[in-house]
PyMOL CGO cylinders between C-alpha atoms (Angstrom):
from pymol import cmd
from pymol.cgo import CYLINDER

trace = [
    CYLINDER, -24.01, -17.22, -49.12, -20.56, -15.06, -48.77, 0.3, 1, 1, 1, 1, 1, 1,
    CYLINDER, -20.56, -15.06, -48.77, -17.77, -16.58, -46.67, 0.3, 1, 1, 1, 1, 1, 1,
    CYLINDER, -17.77, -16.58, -46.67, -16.05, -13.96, -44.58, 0.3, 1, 1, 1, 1, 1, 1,
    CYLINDER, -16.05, -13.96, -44.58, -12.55, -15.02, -43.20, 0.3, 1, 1, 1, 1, 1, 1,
    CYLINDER, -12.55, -15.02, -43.20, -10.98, -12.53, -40.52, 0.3, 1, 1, 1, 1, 1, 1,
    CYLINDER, -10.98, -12.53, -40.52, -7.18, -12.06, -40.86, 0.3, 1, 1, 1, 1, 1, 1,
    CYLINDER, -7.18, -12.06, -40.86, -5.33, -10.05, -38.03, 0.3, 1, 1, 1, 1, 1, 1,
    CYLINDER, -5.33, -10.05, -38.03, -1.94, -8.96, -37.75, 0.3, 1, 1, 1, 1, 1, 1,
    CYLINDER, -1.94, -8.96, -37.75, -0.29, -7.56, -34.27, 0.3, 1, 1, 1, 1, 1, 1,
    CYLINDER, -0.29, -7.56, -34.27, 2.58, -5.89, -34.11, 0.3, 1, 1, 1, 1, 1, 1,
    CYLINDER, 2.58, -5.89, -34.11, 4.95, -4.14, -31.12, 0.3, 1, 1, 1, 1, 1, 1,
    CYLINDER, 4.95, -4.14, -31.12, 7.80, -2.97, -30.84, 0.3, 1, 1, 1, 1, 1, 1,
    CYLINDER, 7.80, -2.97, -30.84, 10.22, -5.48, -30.93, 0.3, 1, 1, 1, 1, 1, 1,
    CYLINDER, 10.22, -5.48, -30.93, 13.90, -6.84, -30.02, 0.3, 1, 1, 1, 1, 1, 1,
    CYLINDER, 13.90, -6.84, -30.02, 16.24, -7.16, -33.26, 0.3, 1, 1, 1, 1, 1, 1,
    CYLINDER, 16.24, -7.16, -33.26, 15.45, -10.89, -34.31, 0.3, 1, 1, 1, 1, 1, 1,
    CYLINDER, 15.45, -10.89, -34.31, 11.99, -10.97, -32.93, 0.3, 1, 1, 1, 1, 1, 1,
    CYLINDER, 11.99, -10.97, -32.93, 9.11, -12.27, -35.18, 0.3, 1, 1, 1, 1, 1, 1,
    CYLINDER, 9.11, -12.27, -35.18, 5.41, -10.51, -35.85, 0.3, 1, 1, 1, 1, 1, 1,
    CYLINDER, 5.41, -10.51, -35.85, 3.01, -12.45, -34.04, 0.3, 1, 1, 1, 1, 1, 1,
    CYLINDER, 3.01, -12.45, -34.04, -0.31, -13.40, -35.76, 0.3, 1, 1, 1, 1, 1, 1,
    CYLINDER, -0.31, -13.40, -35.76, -3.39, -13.77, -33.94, 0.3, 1, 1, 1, 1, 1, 1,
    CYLINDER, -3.39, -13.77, -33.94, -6.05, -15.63, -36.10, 0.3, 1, 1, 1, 1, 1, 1,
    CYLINDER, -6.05, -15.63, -36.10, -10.38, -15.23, -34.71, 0.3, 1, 1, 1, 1, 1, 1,
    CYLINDER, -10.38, -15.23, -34.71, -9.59, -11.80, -33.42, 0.3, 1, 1, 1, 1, 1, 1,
    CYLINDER, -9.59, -11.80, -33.42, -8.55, -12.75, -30.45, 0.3, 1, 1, 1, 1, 1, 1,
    CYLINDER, -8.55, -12.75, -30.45, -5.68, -10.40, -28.76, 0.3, 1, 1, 1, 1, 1, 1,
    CYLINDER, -5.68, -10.40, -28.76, -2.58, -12.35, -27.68, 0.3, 1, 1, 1, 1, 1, 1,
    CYLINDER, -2.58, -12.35, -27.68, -0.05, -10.63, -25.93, 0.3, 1, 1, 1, 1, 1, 1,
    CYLINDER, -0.05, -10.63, -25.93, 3.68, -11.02, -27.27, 0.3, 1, 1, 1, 1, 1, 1,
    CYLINDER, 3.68, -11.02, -27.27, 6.22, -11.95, -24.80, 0.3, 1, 1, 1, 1, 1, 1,
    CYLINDER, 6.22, -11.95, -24.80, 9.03, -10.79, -26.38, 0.3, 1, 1, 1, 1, 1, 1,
    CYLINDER, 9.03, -10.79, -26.38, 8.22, -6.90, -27.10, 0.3, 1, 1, 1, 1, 1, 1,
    CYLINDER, 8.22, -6.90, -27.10, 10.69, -4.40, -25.71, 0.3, 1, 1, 1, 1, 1, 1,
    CYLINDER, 10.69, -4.40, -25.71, 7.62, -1.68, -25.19, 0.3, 1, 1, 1, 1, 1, 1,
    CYLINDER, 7.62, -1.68, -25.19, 4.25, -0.75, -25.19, 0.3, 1, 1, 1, 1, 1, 1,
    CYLINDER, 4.25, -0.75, -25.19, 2.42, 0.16, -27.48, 0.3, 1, 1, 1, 1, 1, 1,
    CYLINDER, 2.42, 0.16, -27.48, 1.06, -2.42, -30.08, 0.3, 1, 1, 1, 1, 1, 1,
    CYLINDER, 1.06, -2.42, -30.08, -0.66, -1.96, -33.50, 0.3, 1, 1, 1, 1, 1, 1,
    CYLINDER, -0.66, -1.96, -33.50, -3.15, -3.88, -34.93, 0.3, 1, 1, 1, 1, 1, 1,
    CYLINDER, -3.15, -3.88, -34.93, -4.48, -3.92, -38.84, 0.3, 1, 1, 1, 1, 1, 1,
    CYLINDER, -4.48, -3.92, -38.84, -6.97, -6.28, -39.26, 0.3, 1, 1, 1, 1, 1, 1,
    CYLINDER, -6.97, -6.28, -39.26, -7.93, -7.77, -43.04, 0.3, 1, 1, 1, 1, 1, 1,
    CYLINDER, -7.93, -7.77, -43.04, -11.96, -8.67, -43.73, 0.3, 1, 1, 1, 1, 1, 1,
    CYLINDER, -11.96, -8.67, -43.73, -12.05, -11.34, -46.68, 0.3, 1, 1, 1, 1, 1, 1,
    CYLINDER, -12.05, -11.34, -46.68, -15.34, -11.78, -48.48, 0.3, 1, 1, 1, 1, 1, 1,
    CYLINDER, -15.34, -11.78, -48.48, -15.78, -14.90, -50.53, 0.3, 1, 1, 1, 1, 1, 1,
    CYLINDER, -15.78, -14.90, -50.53, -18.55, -14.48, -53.29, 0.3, 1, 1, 1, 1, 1, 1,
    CYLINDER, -18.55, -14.48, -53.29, -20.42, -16.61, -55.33, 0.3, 1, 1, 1, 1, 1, 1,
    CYLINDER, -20.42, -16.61, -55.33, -20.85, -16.47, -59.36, 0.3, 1, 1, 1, 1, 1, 1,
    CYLINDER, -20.85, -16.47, -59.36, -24.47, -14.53, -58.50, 0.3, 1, 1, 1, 1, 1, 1,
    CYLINDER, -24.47, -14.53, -58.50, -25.08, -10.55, -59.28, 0.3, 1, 1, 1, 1, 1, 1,
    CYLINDER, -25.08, -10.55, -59.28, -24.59, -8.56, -56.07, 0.3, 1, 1, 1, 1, 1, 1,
    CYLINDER, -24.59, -8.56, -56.07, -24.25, -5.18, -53.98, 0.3, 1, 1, 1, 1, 1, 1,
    CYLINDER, -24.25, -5.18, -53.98, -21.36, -4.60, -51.83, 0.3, 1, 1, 1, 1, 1, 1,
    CYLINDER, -21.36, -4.60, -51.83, -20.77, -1.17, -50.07, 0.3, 1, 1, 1, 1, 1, 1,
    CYLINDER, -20.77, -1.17, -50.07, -18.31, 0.01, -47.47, 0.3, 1, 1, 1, 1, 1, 1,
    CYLINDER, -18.31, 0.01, -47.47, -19.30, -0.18, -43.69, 0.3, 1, 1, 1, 1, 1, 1,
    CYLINDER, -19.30, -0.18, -43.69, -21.97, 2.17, -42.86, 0.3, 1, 1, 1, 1, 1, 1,
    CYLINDER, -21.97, 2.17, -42.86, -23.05, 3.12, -45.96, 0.3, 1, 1, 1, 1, 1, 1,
    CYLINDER, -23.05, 3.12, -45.96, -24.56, 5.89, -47.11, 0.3, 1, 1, 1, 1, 1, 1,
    CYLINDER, -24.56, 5.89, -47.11, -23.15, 7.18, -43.21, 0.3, 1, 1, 1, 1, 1, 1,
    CYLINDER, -23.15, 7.18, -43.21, -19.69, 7.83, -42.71, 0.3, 1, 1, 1, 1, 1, 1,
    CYLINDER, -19.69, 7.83, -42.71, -17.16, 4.49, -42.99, 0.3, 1, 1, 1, 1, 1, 1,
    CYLINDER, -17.16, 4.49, -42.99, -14.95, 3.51, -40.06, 0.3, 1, 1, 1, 1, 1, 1,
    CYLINDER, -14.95, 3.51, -40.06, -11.17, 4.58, -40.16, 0.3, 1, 1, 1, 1, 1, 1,
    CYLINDER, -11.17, 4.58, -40.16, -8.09, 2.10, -40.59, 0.3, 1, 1, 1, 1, 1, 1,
    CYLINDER, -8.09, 2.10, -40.59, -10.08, -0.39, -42.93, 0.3, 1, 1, 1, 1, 1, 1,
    CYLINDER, -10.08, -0.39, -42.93, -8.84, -2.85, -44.92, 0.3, 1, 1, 1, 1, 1, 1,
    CYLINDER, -8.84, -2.85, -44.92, -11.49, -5.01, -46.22, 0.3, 1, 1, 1, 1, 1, 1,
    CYLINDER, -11.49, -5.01, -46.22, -11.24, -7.21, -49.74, 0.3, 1, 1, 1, 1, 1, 1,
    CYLINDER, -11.24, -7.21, -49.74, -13.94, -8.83, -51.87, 0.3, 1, 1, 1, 1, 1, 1,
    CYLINDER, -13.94, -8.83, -51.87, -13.00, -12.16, -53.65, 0.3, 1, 1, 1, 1, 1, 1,
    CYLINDER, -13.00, -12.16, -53.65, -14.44, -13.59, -56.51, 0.3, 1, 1, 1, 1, 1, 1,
    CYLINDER, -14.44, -13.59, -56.51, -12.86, -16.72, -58.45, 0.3, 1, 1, 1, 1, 1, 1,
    CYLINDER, -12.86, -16.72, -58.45, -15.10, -19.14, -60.66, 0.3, 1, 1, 1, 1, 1, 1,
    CYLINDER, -15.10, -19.14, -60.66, -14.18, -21.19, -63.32, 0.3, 1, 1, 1, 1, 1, 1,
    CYLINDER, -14.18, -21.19, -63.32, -15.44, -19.52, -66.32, 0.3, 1, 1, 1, 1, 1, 1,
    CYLINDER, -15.44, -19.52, -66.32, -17.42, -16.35, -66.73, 0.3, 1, 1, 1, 1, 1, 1,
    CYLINDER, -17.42, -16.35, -66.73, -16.36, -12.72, -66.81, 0.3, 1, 1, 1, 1, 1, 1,
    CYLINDER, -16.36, -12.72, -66.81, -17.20, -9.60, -63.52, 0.3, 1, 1, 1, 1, 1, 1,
    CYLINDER, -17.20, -9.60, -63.52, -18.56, -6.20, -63.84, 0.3, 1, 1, 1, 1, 1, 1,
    CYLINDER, -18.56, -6.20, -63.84, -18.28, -3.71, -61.54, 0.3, 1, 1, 1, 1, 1, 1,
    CYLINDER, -18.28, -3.71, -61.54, -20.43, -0.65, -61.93, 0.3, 1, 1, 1, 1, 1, 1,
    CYLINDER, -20.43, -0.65, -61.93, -20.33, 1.85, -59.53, 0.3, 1, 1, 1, 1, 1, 1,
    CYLINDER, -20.33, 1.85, -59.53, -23.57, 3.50, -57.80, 0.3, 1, 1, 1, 1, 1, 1,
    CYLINDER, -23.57, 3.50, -57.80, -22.11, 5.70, -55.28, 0.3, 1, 1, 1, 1, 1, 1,
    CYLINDER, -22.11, 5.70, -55.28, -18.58, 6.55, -54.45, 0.3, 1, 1, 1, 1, 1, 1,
    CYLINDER, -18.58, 6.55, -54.45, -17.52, 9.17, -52.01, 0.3, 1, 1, 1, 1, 1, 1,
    CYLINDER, -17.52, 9.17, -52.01, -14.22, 8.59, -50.19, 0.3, 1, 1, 1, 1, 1, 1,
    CYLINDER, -14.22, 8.59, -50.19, -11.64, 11.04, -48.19, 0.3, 1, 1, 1, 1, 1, 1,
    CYLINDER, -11.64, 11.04, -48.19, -8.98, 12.75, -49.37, 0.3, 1, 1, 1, 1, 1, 1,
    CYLINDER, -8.98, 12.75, -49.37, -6.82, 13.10, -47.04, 0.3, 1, 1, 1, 1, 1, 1,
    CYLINDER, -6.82, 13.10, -47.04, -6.10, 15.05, -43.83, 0.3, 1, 1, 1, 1, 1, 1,
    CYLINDER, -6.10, 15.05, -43.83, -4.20, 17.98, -45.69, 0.3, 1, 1, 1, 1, 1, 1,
    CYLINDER, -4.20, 17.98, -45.69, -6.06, 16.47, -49.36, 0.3, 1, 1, 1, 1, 1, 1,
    CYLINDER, -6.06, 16.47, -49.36, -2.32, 15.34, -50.28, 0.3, 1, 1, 1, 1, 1, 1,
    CYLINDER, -2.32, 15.34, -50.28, -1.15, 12.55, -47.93, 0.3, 1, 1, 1, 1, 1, 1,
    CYLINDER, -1.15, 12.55, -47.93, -2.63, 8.92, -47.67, 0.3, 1, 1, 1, 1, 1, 1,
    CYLINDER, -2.63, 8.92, -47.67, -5.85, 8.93, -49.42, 0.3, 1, 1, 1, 1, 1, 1,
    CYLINDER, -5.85, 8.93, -49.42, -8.48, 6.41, -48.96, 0.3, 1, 1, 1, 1, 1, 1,
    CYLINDER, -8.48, 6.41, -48.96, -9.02, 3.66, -51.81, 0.3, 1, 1, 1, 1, 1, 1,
    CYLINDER, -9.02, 3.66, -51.81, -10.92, 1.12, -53.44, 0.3, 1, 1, 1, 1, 1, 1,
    CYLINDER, -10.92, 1.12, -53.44, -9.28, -1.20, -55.70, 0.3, 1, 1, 1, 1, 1, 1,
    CYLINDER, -9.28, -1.20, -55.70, -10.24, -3.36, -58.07, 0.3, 1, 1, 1, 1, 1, 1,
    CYLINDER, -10.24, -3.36, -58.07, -8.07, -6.27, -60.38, 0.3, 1, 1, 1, 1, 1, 1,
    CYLINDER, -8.07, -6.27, -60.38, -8.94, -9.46, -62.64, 0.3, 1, 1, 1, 1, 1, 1,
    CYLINDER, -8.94, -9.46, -62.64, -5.82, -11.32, -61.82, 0.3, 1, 1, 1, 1, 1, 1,
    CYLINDER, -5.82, -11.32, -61.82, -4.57, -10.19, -65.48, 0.3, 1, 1, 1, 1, 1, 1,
    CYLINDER, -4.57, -10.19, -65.48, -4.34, -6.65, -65.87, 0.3, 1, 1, 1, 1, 1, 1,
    CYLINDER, -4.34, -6.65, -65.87, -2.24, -4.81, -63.27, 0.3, 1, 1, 1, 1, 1, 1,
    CYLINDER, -2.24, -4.81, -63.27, -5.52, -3.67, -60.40, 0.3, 1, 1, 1, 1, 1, 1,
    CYLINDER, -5.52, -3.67, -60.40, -7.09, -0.09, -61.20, 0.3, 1, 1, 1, 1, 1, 1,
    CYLINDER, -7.09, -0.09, -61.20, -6.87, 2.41, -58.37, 0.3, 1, 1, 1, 1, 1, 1,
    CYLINDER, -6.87, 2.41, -58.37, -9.93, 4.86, -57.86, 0.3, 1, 1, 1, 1, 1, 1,
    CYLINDER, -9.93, 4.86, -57.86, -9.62, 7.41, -54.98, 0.3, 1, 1, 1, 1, 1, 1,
    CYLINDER, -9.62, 7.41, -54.98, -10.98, 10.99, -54.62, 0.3, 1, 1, 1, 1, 1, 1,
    CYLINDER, -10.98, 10.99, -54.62, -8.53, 12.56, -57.20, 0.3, 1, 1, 1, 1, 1, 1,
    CYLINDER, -8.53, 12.56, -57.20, -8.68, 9.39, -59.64, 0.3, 1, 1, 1, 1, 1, 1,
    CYLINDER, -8.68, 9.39, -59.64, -12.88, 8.74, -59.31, 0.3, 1, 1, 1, 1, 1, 1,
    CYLINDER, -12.88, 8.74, -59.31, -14.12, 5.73, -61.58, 0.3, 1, 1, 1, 1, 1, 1,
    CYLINDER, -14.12, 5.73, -61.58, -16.04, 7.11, -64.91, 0.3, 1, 1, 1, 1, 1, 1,
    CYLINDER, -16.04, 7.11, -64.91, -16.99, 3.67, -66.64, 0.3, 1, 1, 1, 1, 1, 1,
    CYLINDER, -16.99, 3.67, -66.64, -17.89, 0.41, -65.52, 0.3, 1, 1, 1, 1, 1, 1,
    CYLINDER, -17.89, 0.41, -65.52, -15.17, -2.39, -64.72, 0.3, 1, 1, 1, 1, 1, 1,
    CYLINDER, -15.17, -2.39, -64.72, -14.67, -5.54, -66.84, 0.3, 1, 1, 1, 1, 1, 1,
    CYLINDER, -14.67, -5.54, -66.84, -12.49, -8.33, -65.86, 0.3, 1, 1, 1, 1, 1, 1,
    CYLINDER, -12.49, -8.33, -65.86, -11.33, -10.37, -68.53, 0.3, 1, 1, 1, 1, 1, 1,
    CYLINDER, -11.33, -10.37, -68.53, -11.27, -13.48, -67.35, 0.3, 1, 1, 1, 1, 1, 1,
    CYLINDER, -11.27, -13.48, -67.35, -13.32, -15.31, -64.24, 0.3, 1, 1, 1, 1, 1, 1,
    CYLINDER, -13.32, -15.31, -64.24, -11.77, -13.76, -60.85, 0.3, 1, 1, 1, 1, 1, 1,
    CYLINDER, -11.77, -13.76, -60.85, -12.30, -10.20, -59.63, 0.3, 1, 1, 1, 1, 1, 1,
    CYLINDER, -12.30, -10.20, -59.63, -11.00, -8.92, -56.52, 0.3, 1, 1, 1, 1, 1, 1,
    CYLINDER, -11.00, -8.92, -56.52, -12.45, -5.71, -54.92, 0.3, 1, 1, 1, 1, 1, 1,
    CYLINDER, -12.45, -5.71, -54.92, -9.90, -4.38, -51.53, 0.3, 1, 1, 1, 1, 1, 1,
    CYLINDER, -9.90, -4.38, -51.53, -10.80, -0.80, -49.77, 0.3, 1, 1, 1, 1, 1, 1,
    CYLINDER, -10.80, -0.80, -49.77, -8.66, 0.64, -47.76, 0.3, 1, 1, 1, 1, 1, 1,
    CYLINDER, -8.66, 0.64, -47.76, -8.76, 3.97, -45.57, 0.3, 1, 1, 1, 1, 1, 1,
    CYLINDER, -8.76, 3.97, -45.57, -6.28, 5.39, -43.31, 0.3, 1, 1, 1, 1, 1, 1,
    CYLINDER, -6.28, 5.39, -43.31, -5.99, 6.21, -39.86, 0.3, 1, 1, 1, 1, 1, 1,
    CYLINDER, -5.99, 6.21, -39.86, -7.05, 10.17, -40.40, 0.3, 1, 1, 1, 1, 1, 1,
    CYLINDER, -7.05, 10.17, -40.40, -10.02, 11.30, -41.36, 0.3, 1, 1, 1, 1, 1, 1,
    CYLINDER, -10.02, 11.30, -41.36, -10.97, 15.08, -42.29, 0.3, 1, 1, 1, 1, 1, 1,
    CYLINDER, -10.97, 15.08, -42.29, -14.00, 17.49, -41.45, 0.3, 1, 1, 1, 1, 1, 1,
    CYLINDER, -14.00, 17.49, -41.45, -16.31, 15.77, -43.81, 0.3, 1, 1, 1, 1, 1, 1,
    CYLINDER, -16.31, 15.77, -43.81, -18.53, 13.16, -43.43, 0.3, 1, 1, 1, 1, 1, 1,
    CYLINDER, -18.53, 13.16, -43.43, -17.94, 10.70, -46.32, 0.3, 1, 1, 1, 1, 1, 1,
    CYLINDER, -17.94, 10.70, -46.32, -20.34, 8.20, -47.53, 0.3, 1, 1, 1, 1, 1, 1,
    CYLINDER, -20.34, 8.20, -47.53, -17.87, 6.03, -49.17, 0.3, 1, 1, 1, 1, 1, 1,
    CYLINDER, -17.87, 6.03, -49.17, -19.06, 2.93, -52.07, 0.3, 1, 1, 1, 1, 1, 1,
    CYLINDER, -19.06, 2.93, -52.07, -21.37, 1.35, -53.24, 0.3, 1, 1, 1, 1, 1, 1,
    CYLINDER, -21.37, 1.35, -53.24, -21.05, -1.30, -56.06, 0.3, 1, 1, 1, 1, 1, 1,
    CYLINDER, -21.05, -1.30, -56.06, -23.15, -3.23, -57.92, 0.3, 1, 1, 1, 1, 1, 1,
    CYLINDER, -23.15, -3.23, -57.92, -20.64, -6.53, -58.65, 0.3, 1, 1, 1, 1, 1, 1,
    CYLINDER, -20.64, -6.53, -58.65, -22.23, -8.18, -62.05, 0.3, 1, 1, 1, 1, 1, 1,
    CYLINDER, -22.23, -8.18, -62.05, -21.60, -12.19, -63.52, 0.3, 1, 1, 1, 1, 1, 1,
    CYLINDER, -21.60, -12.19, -63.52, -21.48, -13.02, -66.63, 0.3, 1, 1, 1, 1, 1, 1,
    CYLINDER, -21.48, -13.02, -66.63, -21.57, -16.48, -68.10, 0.3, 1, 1, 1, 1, 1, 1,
    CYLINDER, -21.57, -16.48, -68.10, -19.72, -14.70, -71.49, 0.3, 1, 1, 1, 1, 1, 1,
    CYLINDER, -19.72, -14.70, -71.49, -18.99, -11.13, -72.38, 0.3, 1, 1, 1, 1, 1, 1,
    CYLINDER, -18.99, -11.13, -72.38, -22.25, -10.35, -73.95, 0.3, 1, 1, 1, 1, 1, 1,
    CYLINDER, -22.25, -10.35, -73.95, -24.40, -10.93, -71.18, 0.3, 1, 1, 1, 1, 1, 1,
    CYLINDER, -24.40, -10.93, -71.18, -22.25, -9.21, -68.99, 0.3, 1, 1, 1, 1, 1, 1,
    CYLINDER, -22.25, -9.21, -68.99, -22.14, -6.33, -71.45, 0.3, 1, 1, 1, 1, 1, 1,
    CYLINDER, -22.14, -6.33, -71.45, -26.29, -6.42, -71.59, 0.3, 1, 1, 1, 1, 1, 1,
    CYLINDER, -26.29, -6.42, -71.59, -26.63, -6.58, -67.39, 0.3, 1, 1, 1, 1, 1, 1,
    CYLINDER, -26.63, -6.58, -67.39, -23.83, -3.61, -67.02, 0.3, 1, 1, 1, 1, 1, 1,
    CYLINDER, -23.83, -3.61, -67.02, -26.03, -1.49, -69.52, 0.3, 1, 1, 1, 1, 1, 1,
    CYLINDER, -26.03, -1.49, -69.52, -29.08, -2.16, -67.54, 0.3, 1, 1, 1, 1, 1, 1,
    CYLINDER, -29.08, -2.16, -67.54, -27.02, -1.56, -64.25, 0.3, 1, 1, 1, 1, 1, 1,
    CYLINDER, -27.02, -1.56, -64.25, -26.22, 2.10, -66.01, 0.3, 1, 1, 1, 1, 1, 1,
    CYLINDER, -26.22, 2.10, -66.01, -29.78, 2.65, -66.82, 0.3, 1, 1, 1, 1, 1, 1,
    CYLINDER, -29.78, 2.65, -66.82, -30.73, 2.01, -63.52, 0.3, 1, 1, 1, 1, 1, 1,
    CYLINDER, -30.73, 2.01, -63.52, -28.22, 4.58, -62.05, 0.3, 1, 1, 1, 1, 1, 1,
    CYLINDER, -28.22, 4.58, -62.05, -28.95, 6.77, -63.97, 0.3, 1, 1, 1, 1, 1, 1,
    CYLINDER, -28.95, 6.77, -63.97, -32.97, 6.63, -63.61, 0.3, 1, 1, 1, 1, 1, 1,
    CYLINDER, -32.97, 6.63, -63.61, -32.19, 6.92, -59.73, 0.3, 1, 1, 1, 1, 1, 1,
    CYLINDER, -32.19, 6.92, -59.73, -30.07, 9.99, -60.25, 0.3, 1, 1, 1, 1, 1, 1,
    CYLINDER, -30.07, 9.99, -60.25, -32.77, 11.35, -61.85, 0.3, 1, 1, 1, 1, 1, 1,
    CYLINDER, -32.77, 11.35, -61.85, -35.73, 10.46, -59.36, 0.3, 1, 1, 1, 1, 1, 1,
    CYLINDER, -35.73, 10.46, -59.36, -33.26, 11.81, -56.79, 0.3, 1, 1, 1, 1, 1, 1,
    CYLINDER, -33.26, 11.81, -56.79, -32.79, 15.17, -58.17, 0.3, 1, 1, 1, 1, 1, 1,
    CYLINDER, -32.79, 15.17, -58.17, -37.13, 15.36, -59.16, 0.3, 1, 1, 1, 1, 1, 1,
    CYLINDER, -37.13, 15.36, -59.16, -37.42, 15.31, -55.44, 0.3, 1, 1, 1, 1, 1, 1,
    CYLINDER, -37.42, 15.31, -55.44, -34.90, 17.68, -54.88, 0.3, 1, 1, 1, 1, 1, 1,
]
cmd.load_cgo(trace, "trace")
């Protein structure tokens, strides 16, 4: 079973020298010593995985995602290698399809993490190289006229790199036999 730890962060506006309060079990708090009103809050969704093949997609999918996410994956075991393969990913551009994109990314804790938005879509699988992967998306505060579906992933274990190898090909056959069935009944 996944362990899901809820991180939230409120802000105000505050008085020079004030500190950010943080309010832990989503619970809102107020904060004494803001000037105004107005408050902000981001709020962090931490999955904890086991070493077990799995499918992870962003709230709502295939229907449109939430904005203002921020929601990371975590896997860490002591040996083994993760594959990531992609089986759907649709995420916004942008408001004017320049500004703050929406974004999945993905890292190994050795290689500096891969960004894949709209512009920059993943084409191959993802290998780690060692036993932690971490998967974060994040979408902003705007959303434009089209309904996006946003990810889903199919997160692969590997006890070494060939069996990893051997269940990401199988992944990619799969894909691709459901791409194909799709389009028959189109």
């Amino acid at each position: 079973m996944n362990r899901t730890i809820y991180k939230t962060s409120f802000c105000c506006p505050m008085s020079s020298g004030s500190t950010i309060s943080v309010i832990r079990l989503l619970a809102h708090l107020p904060d004494a010593r803001c000037v105004a009103t107005g408050r902000l809050a981001s709020f962090q969704i931490i999955t904890f995985g086991k070493a077990q093949d799995t499918t992870i997609e962003s709230k709502s999918f295939p229907g449109r995602y939430p904005m203002g996410l921020n929601v990371t994956w975590s896997w860490s075991v002591t040996s083994g290698y993760w594959g990531v393969v992609f089986l759907d990913f649709d995420l916004d551009l942008g408001m004017d399809g320049y500004g703050d994109e929406d974004r999945l990314e993905i890292s190994d804790g050795y290689r500096t993490p891969t960004f894949h938005t709209t512009r920059n879509p993943p084409v191959v699988p993802y290998r780690s190289r060692g036993a932690e992967l971490l998967v974060r998306f994040i979408s902003d505060t705007q959303t434009g006229t089209k309904d996006f579906r946003g990810f889903q992933l199919r997160i692969l274990y590997g006890k070494t790199e060939p069996e990893l190898n051997r269940k990401i090909s199988l992944a990619e056959v799969a894909k691709e036999e459901r791409r194909q069935n799709k389009e028959t009944k189109e």
